[in-house]
Every structure is written in C-alpha cells, then in structure tokens.
C-alpha positions as CSV (number, residue, x, y, z in Angstrom):
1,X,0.0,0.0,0.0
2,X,1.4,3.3,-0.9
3,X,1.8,6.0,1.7
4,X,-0.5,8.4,0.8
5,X,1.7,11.5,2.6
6,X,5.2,10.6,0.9
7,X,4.3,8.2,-1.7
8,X,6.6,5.8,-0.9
9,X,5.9,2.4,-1.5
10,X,7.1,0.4,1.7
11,X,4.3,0.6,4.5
12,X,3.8,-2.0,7.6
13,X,0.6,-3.0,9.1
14,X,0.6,-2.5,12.8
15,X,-3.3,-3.6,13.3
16,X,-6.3,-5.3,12.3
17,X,-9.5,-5.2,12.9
18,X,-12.6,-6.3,11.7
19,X,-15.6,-3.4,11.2
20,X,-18.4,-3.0,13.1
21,X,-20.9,-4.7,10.6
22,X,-17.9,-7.5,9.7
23,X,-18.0,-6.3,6.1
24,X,-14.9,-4.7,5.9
25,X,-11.5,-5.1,7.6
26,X,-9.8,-1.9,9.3
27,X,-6.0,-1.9,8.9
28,X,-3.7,0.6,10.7
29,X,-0.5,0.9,8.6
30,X,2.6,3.0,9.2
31,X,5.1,4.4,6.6
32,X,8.1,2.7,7.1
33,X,9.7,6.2,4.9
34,X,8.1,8.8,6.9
35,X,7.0,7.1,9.9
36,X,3.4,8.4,9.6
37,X,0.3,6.3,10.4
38,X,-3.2,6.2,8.3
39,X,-6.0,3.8,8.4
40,X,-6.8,1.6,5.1
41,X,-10.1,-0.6,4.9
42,X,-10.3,-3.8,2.8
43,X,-14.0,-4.7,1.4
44,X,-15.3,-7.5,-0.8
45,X,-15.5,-6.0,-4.0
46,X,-19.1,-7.2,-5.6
47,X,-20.3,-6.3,-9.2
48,X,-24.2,-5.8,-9.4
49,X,-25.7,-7.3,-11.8
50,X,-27.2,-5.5,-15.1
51,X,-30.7,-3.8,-14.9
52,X,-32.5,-5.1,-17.9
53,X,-35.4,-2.0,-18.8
54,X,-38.7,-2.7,-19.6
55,X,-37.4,-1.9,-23.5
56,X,-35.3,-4.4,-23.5
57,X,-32.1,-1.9,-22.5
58,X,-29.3,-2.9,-20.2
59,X,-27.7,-0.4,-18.4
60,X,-25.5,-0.5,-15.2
61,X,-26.9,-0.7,-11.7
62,X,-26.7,2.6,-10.6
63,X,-27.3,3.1,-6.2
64,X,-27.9,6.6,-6.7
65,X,-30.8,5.5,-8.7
66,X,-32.3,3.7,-5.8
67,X,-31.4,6.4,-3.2
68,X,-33.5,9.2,-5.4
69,X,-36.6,6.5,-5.6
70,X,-36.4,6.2,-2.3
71,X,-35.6,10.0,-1.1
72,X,-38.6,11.2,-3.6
73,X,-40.9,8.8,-2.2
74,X,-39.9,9.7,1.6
75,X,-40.0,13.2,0.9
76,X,-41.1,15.0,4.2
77,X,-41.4,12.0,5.6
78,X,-40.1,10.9,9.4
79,X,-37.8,8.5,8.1
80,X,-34.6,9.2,9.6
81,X,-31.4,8.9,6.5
82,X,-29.9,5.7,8.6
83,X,-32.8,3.6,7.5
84,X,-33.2,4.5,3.8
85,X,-29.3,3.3,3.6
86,X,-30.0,0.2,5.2
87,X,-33.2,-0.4,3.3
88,X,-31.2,-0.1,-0.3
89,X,-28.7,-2.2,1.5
90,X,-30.8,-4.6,1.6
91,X,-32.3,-4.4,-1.7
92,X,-28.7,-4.9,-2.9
93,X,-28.0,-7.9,-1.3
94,X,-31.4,-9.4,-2.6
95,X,-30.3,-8.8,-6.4
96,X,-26.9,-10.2,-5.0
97,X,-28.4,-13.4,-3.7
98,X,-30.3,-13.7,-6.9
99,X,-27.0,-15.0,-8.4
100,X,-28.4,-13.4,-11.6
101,X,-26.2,-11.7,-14.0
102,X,-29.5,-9.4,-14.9
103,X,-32.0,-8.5,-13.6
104,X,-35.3,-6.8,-14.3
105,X,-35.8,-3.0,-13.6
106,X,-39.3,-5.1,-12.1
107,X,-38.2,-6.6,-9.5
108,X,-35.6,-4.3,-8.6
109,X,-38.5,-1.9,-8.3
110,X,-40.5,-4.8,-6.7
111,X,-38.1,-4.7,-3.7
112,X,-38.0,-0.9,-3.4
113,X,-41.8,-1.2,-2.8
114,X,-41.5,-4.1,-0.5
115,X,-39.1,-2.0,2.0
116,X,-41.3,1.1,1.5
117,X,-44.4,-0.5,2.6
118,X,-41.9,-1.4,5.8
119,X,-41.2,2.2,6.3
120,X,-44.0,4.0,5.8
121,X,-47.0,3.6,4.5
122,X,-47.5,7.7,2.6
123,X,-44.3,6.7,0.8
124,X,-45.4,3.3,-0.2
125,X,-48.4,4.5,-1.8
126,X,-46.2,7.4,-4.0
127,X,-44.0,4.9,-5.1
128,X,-46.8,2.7,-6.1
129,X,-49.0,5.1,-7.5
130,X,-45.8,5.9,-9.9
131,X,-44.6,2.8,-10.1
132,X,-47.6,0.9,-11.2
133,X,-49.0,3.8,-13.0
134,X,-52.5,4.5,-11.0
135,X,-54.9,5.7,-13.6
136,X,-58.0,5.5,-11.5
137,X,-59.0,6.6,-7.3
138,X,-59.9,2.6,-7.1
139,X,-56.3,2.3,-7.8
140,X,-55.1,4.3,-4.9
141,X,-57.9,2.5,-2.6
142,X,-56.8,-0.9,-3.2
143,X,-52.8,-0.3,-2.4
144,X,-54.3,1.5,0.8
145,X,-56.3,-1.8,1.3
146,X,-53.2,-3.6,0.8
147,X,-50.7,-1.7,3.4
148,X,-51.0,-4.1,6.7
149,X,-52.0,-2.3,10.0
150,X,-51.2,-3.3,13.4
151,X,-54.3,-4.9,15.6
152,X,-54.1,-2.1,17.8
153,X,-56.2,1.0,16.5
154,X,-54.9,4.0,15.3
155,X,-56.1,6.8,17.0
156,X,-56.8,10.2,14.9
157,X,-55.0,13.4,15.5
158,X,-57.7,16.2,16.2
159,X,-58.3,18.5,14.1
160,X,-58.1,22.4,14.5
C-alpha cells in the first residue's frame, strides 16, 4: 500500500480489525519512509448485476438511482437517513443473492416497494402510484387496502 503523505511504497501493518458490521476489515498501517500512520479498509468487492429495462435496454446498476426512488418517495417523511441506507442495502444484497447476471428493472422496483411499505406507509403508496401507473382513485384505494395495519387501532390526530 502506498503511503499516501510521501508516496513511498514500503508501509507496515501495525493492526487489524474487523468493522463494526464485519463487512470490511480496518488496517492501521505506518510508513516505514516517513514514519506516519493512516488507516486503510479492505471490502469485498461485488459487481451488481445488469438492470434489464422494460425496453429491452441494459444499463448498469446505478445506487444513486435507488437512493433518489427512495428520497422522492420519503420526501417529508419521518424516516430518519440511517434507514433508507439500510433499506437499499438490503435491496442490494437481494439482487446479489439472486445469483443473476441481470435483472429486471421489475423486480428491482419490486423490492424498493416491499421495503417502503416497511417504512412508511405515505411513501409506499407514491412509489406505487408511480410505479404501477395509478390511472384511477380505485387504484389508490386498493394499495391503501393492501398496506397491513397493526391490531391495535390507530387513534386520529384532532383537528383544528
């Protein structure tokens, strides 16, 4: 590993650790040149598979795509930024476990849904309405009708 304050080439590792979530592995090295220390971190290095578009298009998996579906979807919404990565987390590794060199911009939308009706049920329902193209109110009513409540019932905020 080159020493990123001299350049030199020669660095030792003096520790390692693995990270918090035990995806990565945190090395602290020192430049055997200048003596100075810096931290490294060693990750699995995964490729995504290919979104195949409903036109038949393949283009690359892009995270940022995700992250806007999400963001627009969650917009003024109480869902604290922590989540939303975890949810598209997840979404990744489910297209990773699919062992699938492609896969369709469906399902990968399919998930998206699946952790937004998790989160919160407003944001579910703008992705869906999007997403599936409502055309009509009975549209709207029946993903409402789908979005599971608890038992317990929800008590109404007054109003003013």
């Amino acid at each position: 590993m080159k020493c990123p304050y001299c350049k030199a080439n020669d660095t030792a590792v003096i520790d390692s650790r693995l990270s918090d979530d035990g995806d990565s592995v945190r090395r602290r090295r020192e430049c055997e040149s200048c003596v100075k220390r810096f931290t490294t971190y060693e990750r699995v290095e995964l490729s995504m598979p290919l979104v195949v578009k409903s036109n038949g298009y393949r283009i690359s998996y892009d995270r940022n795509k995700i992250r806007t579906g999400f963001m627009r979807a969650l917009h003024k919404r109480p869902v604290p930024a922590e989540q939303v990565e975890e949810a598209i987390n997840r979404v990744e590794q489910r297209m990773l476990a699919l062992g699938e060199r492609e896969v369709k911009s469906r399902v990968v939308g399919e998930l998206v849904m699946r952790e937004l009706k998790k989160m919160d049920d407003v944001a579910y329902i703008r992705f869906a309405s999007v997403y599936e193209d409502f055309q009509r109110s009975d549209d709207f009513r029946d993903a409402i009708l789908s979005v599971k409540r608890p038992s317990s019932k929800r008590t109404r905020k007054p109003s003013k």
